[in-house]
LUMROTI-987848 format. One record per atom (N, C-alpha, C, O): residue number from 1; x, y, z; atom name. Coordinates in steps of 0.2 Angstrom, whole numbers, plus 5000, padded with zeros to 4 digits. Layout:
! residues N
(NUM,(X,Y,Z),CA)
...
This chain:
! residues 195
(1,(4946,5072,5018),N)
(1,(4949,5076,5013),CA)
(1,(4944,5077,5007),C)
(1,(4941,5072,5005),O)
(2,(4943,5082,5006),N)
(2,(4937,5083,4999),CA)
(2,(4940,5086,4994),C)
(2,(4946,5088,4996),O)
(3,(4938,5087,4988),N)
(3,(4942,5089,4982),CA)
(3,(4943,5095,4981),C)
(3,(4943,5097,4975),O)
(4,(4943,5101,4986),N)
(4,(4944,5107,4986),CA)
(4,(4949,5109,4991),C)
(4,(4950,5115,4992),O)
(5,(4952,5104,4993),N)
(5,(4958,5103,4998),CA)
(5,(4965,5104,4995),C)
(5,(4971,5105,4998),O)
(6,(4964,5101,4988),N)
(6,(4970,5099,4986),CA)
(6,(4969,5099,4977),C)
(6,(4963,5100,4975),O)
(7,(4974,5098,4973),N)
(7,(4973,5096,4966),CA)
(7,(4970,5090,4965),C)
(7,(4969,5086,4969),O)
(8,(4969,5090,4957),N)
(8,(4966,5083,4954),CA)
(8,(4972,5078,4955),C)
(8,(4978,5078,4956),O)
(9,(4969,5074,4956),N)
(9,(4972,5068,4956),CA)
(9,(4975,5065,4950),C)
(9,(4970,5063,4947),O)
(10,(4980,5063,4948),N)
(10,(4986,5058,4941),CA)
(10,(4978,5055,4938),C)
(10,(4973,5055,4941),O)
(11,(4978,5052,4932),N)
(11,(4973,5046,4930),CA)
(11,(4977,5040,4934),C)
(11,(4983,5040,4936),O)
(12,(4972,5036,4934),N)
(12,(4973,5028,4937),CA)
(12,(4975,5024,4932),C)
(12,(4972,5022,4927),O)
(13,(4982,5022,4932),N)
(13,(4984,5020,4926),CA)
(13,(4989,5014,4929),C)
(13,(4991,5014,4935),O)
(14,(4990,5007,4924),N)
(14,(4993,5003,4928),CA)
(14,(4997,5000,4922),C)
(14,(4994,5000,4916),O)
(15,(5003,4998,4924),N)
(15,(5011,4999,4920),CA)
(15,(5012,4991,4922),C)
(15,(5009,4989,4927),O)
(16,(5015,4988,4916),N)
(16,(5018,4982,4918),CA)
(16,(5024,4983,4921),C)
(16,(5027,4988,4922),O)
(17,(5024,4975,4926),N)
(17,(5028,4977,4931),CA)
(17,(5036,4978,4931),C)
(17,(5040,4974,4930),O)
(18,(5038,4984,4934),N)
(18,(5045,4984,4932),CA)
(18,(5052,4984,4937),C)
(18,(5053,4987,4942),O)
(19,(5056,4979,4935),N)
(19,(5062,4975,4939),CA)
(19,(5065,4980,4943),C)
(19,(5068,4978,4948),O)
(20,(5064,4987,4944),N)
(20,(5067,4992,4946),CA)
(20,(5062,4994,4952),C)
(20,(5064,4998,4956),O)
(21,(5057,4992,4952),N)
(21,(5054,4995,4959),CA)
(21,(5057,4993,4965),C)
(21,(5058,4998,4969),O)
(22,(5058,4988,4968),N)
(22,(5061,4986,4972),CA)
(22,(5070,4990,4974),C)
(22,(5072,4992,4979),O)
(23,(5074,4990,4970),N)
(23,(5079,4997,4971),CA)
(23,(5075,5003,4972),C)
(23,(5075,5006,4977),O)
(24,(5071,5003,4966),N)
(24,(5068,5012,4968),CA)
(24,(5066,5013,4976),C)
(24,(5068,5018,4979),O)
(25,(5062,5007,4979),N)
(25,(5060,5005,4986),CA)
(25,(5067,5005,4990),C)
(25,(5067,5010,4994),O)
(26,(5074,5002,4990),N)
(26,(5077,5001,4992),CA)
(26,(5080,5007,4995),C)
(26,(5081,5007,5001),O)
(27,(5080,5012,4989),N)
(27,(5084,5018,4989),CA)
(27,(5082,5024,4995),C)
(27,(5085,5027,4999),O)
(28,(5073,5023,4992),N)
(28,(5070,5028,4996),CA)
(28,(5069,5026,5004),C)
(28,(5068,5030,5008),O)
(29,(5069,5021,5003),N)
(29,(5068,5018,5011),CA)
(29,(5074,5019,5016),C)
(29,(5073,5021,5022),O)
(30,(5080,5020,5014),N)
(30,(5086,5022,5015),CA)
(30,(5085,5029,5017),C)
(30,(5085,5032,5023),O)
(31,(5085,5032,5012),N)
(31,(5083,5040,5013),CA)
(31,(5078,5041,5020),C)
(31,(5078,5045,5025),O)
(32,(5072,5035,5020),N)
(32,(5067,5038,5026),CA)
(32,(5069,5035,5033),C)
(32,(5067,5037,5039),O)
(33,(5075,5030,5032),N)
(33,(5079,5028,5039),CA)
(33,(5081,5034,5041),C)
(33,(5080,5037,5047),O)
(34,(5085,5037,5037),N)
(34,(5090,5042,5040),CA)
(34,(5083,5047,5043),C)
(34,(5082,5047,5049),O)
(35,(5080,5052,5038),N)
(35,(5075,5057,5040),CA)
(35,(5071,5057,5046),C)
(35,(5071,5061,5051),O)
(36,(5067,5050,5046),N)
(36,(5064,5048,5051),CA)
(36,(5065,5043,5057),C)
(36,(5061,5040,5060),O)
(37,(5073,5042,5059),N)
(37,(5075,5039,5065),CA)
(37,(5073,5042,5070),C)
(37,(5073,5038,5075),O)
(38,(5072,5047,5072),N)
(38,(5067,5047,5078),CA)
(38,(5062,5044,5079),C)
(38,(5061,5042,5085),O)
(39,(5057,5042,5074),N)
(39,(5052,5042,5077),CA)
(39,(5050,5035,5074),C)
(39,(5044,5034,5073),O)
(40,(5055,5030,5072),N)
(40,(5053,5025,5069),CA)
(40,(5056,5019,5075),C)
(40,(5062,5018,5077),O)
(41,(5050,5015,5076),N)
(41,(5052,5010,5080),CA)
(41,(5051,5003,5076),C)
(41,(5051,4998,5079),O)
(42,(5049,5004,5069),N)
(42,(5048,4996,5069),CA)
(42,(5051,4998,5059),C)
(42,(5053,5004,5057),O)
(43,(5051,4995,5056),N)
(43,(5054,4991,5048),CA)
(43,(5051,4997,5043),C)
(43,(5047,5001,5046),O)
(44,(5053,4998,5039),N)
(44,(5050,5002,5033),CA)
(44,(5050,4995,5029),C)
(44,(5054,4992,5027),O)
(45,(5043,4995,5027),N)
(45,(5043,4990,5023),CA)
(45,(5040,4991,5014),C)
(45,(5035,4995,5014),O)
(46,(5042,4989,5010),N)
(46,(5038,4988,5003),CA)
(46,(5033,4984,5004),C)
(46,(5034,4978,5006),O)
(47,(5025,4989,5002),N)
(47,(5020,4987,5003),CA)
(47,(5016,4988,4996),C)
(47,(5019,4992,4993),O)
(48,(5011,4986,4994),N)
(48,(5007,4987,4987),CA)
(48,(5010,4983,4981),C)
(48,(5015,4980,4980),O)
(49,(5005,4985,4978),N)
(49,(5008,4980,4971),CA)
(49,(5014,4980,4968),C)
(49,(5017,4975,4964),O)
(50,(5018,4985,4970),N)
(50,(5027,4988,4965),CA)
(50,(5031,4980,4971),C)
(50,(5036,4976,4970),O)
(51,(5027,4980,4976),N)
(51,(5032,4977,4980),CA)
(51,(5030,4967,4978),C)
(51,(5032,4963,4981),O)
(52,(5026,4966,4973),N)
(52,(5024,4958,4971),CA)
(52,(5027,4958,4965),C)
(52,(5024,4960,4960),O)
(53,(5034,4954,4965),N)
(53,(5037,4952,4957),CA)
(53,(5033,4948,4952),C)
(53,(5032,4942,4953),O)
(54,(5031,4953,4948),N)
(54,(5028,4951,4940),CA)
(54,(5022,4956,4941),C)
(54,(5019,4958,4936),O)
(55,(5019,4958,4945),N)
(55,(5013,4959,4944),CA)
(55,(5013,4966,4942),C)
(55,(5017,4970,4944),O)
(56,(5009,4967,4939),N)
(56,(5007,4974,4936),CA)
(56,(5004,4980,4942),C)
(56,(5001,4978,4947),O)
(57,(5006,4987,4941),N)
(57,(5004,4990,4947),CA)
(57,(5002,4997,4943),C)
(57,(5002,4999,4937),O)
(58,(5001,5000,4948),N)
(58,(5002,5008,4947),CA)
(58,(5008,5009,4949),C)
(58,(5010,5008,4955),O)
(59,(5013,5013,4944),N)
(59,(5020,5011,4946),CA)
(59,(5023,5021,4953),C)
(59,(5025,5026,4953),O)
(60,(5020,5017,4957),N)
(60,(5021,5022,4963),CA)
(60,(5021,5016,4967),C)
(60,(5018,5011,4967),O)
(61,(5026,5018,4970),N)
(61,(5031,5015,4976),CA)
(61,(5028,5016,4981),C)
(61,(5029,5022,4984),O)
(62,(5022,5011,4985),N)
(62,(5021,5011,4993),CA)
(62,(5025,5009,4998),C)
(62,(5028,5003,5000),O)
(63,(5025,5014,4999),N)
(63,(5032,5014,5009),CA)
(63,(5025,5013,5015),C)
(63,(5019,5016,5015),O)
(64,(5027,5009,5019),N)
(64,(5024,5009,5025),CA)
(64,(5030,5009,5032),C)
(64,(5033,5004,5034),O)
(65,(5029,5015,5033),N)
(65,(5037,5013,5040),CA)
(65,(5032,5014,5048),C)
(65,(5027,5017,5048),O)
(66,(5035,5010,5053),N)
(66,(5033,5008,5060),CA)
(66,(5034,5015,5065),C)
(66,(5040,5018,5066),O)
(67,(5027,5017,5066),N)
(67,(5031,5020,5072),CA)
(67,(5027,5018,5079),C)
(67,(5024,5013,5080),O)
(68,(5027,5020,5082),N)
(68,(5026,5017,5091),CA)
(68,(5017,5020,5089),C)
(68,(5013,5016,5090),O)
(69,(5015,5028,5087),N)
(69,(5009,5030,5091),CA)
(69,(5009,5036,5084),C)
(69,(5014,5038,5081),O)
(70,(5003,5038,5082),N)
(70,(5002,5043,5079),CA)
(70,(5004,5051,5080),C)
(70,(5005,5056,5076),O)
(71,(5003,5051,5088),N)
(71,(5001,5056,5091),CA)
(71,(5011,5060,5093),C)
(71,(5014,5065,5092),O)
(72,(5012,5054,5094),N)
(72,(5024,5054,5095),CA)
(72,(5025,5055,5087),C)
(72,(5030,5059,5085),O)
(73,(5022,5052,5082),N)
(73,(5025,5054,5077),CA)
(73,(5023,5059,5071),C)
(73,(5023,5058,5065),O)
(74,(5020,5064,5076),N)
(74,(5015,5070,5072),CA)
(74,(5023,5076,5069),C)
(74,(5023,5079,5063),O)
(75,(5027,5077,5073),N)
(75,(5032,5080,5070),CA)
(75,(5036,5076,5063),C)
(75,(5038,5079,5059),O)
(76,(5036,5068,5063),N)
(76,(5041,5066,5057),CA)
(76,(5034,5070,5050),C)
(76,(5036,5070,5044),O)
(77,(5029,5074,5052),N)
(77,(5025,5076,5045),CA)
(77,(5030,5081,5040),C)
(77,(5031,5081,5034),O)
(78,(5033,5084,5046),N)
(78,(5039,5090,5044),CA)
(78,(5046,5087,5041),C)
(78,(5048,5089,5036),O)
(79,(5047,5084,5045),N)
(79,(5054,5078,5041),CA)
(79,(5053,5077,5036),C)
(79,(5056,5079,5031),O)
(80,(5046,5072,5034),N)
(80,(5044,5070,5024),CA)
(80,(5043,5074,5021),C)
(80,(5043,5072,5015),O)
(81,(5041,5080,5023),N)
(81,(5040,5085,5019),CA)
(81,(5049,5088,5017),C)
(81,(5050,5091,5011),O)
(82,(5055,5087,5021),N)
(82,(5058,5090,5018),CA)
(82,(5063,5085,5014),C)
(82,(5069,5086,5014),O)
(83,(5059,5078,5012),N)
(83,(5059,5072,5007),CA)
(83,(5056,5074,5000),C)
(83,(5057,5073,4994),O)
(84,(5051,5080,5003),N)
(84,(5048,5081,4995),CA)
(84,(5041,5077,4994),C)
(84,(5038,5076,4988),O)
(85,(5040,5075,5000),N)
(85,(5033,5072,5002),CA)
(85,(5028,5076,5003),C)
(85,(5030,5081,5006),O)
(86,(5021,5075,5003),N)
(86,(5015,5081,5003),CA)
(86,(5011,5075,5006),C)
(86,(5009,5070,5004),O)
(87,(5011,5079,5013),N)
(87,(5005,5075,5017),CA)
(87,(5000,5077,5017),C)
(87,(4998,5083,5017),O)
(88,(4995,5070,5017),N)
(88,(4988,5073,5015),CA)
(88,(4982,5071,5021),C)
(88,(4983,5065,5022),O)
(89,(4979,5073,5025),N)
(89,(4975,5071,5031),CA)
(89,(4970,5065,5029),C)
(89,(4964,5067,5028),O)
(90,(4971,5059,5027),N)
(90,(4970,5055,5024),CA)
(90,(4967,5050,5030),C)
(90,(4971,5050,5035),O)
(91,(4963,5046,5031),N)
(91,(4963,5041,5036),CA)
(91,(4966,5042,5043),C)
(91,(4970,5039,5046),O)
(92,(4964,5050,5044),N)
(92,(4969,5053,5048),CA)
(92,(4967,5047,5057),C)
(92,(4970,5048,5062),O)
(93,(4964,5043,5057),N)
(93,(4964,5039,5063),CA)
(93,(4968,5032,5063),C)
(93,(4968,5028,5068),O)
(94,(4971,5031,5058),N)
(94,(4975,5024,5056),CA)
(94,(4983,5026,5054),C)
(94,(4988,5022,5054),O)
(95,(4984,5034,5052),N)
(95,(4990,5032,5048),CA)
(95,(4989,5041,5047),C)
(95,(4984,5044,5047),O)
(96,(4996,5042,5045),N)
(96,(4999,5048,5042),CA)
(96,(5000,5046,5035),C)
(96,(5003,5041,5034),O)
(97,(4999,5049,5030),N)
(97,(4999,5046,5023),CA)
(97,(5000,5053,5020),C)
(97,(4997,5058,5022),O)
(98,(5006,5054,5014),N)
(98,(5010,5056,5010),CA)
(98,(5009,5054,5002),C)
(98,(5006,5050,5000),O)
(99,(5012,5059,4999),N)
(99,(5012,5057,4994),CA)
(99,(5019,5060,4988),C)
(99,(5018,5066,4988),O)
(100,(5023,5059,4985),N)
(100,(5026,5061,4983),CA)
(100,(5029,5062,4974),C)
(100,(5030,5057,4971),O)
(101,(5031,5067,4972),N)
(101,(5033,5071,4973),CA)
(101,(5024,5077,4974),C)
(101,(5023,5083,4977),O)
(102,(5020,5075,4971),N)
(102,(5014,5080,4971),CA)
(102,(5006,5076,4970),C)
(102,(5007,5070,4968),O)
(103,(5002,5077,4972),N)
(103,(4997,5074,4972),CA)
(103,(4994,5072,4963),C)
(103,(4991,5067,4962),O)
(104,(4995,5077,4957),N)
(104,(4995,5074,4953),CA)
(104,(5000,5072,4949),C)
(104,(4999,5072,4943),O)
(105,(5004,5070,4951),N)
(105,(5010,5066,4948),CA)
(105,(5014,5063,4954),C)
(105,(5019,5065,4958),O)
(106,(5011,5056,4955),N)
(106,(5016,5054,4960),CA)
(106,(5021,5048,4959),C)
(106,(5019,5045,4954),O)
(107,(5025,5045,4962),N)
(107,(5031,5042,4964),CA)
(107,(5032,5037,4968),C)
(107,(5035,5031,4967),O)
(108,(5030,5040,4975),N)
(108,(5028,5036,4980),CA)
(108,(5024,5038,4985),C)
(108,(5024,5043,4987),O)
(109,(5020,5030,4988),N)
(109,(5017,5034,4994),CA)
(109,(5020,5031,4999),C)
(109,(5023,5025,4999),O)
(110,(5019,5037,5007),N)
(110,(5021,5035,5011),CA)
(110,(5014,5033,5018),C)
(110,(5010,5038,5019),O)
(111,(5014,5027,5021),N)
(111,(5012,5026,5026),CA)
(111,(5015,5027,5033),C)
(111,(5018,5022,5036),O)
(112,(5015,5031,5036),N)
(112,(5017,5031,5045),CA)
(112,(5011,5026,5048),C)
(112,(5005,5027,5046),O)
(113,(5013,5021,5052),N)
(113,(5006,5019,5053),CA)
(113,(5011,5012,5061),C)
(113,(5015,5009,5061),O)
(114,(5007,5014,5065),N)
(114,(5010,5013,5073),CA)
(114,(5010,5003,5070),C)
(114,(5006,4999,5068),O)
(115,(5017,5004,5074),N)
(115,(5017,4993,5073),CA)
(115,(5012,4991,5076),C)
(115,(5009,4995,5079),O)
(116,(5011,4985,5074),N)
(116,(5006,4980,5079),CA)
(116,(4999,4983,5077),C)
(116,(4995,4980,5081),O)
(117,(4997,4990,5072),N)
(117,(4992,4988,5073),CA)
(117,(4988,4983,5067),C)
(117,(4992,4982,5063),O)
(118,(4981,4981,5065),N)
(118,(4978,4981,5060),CA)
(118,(4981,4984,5053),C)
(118,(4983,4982,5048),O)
(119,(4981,4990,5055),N)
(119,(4983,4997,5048),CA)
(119,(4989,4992,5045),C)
(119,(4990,4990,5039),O)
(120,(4994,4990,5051),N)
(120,(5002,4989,5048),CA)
(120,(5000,4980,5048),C)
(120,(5004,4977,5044),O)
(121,(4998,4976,5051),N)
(121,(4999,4970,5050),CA)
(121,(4997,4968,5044),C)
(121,(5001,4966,5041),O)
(122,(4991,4969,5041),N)
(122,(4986,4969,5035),CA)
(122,(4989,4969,5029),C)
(122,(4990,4964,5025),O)
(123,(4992,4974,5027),N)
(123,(4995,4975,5023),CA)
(123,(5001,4972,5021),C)
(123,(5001,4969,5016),O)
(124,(5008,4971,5026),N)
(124,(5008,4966,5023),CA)
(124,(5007,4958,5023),C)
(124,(5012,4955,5021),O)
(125,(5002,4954,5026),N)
(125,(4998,4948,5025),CA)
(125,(4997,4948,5017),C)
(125,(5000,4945,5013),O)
(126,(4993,4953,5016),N)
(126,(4991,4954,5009),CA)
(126,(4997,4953,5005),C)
(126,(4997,4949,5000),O)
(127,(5002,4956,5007),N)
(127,(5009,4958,5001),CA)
(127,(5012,4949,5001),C)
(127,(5012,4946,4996),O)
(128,(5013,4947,5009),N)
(128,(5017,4941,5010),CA)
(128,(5012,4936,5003),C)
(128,(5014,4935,4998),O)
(129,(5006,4935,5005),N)
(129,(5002,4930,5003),CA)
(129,(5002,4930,4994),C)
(129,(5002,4925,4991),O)
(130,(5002,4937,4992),N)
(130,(5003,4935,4983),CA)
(130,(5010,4933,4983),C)
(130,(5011,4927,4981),O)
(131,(5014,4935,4984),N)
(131,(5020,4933,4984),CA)
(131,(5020,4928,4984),C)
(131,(5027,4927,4984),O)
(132,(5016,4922,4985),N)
(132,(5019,4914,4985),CA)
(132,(5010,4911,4982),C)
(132,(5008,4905,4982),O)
(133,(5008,4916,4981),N)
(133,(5002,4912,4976),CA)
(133,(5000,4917,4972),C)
(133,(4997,4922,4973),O)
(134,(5002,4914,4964),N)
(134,(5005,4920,4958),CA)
(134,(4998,4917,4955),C)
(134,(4997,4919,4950),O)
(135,(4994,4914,4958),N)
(135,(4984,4913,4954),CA)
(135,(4981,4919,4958),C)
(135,(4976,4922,4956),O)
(136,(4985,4919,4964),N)
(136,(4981,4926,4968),CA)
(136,(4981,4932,4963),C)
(136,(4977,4934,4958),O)
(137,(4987,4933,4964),N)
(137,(4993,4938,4962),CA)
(137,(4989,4940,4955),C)
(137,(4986,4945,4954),O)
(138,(4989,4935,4950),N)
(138,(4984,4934,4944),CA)
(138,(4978,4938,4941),C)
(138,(4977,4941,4935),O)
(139,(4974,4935,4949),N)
(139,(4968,4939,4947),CA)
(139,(4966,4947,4951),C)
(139,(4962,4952,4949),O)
(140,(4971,4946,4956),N)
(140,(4971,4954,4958),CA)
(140,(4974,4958,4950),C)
(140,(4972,4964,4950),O)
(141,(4978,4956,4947),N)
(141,(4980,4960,4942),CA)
(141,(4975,4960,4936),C)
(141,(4976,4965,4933),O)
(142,(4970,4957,4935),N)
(142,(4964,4956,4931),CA)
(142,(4959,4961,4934),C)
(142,(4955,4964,4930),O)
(143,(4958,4961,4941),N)
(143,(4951,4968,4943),CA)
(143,(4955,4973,4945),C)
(143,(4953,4978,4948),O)
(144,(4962,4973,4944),N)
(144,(4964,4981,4945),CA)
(144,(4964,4982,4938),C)
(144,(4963,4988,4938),O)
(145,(4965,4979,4932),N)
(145,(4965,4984,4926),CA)
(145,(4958,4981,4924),C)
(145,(4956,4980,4918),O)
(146,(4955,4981,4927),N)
(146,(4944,4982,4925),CA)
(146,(4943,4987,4928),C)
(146,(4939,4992,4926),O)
(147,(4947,4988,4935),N)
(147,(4944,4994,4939),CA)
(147,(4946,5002,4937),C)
(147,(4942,5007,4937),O)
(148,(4955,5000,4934),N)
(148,(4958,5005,4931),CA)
(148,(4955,5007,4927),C)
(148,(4955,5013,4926),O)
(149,(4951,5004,4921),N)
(149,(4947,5007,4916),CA)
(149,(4939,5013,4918),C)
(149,(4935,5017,4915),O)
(150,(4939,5008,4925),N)
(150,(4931,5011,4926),CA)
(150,(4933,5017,4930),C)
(150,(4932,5022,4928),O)
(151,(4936,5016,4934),N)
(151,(4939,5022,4936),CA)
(151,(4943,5026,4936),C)
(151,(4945,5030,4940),O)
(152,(4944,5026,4929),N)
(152,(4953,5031,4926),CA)
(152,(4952,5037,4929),C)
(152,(4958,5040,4928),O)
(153,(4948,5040,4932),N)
(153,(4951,5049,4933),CA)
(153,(4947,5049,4941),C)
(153,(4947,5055,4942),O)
(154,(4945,5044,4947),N)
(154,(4943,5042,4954),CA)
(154,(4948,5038,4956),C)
(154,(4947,5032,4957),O)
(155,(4955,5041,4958),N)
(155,(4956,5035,4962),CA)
(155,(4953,5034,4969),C)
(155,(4956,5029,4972),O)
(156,(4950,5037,4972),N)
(156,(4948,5035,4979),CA)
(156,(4943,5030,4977),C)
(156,(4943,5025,4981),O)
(157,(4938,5029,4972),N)
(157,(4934,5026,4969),CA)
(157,(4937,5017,4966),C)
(157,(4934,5012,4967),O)
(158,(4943,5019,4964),N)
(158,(4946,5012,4963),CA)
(158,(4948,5008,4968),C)
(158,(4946,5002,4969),O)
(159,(4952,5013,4972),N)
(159,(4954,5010,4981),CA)
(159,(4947,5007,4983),C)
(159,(4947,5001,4985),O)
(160,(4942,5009,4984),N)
(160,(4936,5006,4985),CA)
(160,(4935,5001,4985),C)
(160,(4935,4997,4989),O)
(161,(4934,5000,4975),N)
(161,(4931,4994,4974),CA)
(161,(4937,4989,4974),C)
(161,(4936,4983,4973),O)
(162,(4943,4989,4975),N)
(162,(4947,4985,4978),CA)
(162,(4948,4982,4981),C)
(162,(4952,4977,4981),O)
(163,(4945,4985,4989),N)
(163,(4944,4983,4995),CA)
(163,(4940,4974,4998),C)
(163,(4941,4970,5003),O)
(164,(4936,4974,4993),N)
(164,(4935,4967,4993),CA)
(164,(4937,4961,4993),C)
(164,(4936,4956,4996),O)
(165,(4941,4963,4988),N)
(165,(4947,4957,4985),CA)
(165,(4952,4959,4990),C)
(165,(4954,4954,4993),O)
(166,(4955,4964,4993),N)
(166,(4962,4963,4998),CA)
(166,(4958,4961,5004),C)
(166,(4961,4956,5006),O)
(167,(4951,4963,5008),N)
(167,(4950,4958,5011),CA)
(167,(4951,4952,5014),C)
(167,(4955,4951,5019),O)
(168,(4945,4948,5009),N)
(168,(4946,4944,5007),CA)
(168,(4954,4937,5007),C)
(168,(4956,4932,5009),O)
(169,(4956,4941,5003),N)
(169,(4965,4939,5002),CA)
(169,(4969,4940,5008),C)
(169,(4974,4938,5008),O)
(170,(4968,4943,5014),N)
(170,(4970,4944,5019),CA)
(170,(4969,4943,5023),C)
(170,(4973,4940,5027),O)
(171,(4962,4943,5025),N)
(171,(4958,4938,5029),CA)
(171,(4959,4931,5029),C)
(171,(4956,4928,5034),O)
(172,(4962,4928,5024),N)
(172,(4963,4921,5022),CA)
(172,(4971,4918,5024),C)
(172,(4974,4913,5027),O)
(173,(4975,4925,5020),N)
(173,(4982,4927,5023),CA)
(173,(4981,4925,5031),C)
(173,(4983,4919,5033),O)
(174,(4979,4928,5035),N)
(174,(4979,4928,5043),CA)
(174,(4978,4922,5043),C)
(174,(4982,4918,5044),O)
(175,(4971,4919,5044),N)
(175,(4968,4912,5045),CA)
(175,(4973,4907,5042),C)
(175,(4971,4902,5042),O)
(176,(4979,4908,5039),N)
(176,(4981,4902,5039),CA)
(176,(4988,4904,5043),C)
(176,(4993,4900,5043),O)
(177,(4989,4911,5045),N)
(177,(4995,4911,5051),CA)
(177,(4994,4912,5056),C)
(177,(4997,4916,5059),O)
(178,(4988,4908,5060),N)
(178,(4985,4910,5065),CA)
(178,(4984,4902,5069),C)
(178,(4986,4899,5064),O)
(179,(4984,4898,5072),N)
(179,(4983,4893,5076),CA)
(179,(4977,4892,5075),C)
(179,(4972,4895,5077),O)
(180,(4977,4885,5071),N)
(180,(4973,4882,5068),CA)
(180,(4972,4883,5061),C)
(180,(4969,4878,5057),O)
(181,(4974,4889,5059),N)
(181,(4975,4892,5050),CA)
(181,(4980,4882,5047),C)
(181,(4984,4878,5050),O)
(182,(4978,4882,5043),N)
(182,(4983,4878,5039),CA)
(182,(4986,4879,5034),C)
(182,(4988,4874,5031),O)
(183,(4986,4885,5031),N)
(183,(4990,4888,5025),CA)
(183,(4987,4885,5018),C)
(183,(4988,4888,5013),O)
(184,(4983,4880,5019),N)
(184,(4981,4878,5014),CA)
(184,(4973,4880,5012),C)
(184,(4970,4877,5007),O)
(185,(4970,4884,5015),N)
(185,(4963,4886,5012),CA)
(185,(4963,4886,5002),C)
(185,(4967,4887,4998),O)
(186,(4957,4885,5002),N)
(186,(4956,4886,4997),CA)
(186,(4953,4891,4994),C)
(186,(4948,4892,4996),O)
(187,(4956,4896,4987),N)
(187,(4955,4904,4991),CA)
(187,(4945,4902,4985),C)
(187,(4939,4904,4987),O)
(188,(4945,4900,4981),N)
(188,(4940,4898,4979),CA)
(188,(4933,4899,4983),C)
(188,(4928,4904,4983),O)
(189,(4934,4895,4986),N)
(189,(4930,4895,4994),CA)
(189,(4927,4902,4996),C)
(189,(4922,4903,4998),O)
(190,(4933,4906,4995),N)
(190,(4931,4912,4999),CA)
(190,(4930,4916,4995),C)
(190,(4930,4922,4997),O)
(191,(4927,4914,4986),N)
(191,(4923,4920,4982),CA)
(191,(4928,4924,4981),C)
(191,(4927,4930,4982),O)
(192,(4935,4921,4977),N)
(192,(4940,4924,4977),CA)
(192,(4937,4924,4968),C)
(192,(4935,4929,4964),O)
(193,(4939,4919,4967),N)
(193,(4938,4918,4959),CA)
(193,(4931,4923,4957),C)
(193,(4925,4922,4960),O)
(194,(4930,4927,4952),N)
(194,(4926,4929,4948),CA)
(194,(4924,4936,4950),C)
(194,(4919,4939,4947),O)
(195,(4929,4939,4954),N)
(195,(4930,4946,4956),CA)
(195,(4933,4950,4952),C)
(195,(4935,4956,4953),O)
């Protein structure tokens, strides 16, 4: 997608984090059970920063829900749209991606993204692993408000340089639920610190 496809994009702004995201997620994920049971075979899950208690986010609600194949679940585009979601041809080989209520003022994003694969395990490793190491959790919140500064009016440009550190943090995530991972890496090690 290029920037004559659609509107400007919100500024990149990040809000302390608020007790209310997880019902907000709650509520709407409810709503997407119902809209999209055809075509969902796996969990609607809270993914991205709103879904890691204490940390600071951009306070838009990432949904990521299961479906079997991209290609079976090209009709549910129509179902979220009449959620009030605005699909945007986005990583069109990984995932169906949404946004809502409008592309410059959003709320929540939606991922359709087939279980089992990379797209849907990744993220949440990423989500599980801050959640129980708040030194991660820490510094991912320190290079998201340096990125957020550098980047206040590019969010594709932010998502970018953030891509290192989730990574990283995920890759480490897996190797320690993997046969022979021991959960205890040290994330140091892996040039986690000073990102």
């Amino acid at each position: 997608m290029d920037d004559t496809t659609r509107p400007a994009d919100a500024p990149v702004e990040i809000a302390p984090y608020d007790p209310s995201w997880p019902d907000r997620f709650d509520e709407e994920a409810e709503r997407l059970r119902h809209a999209l049971a055809e075509w969902l075979v796996g969990p609607v899950e809270h993914i991205g920063s709103t879904a890691i208690p204490g940390l600071a986010a951009k306070p838009v609600i990432d949904i990521m829900a299961g479906v079997r194949t991209l290609d079976d679940s090209r009709p549910a585009i129509a179902a979220a749209a009449e959620l009030g979601y605005c699909y945007a041809p986005y990583q069109v080989e990984i995932e169906h991606w949404f946004c809502k209520p409008s592309f410059a003022f959003r709320t929540h994003h939606l991922h359709l993204i087939p279980v089992g694969s990379q797209a849907w395990v990744r993220p949440i490793a990423f989500r599980d692993y801050l959640r129980v190491h708040a030194g991660v959790a820490a510094e991912y919140e320190v290079l998201k408000r340096r990125l957020a500064i550098e980047h206040r009016l590019d969010r594709e440009a932010y998502t970018v340089a953030k891509r290192p550190f989730i990574d990283r943090v995920t890759d480490a995530a897996l190797g320690a639920s993997h046969p022979g991972g021991n959960g205890c890496q040290e994330l140091g090690s892996l040039g986690l610190t000073g990102i």
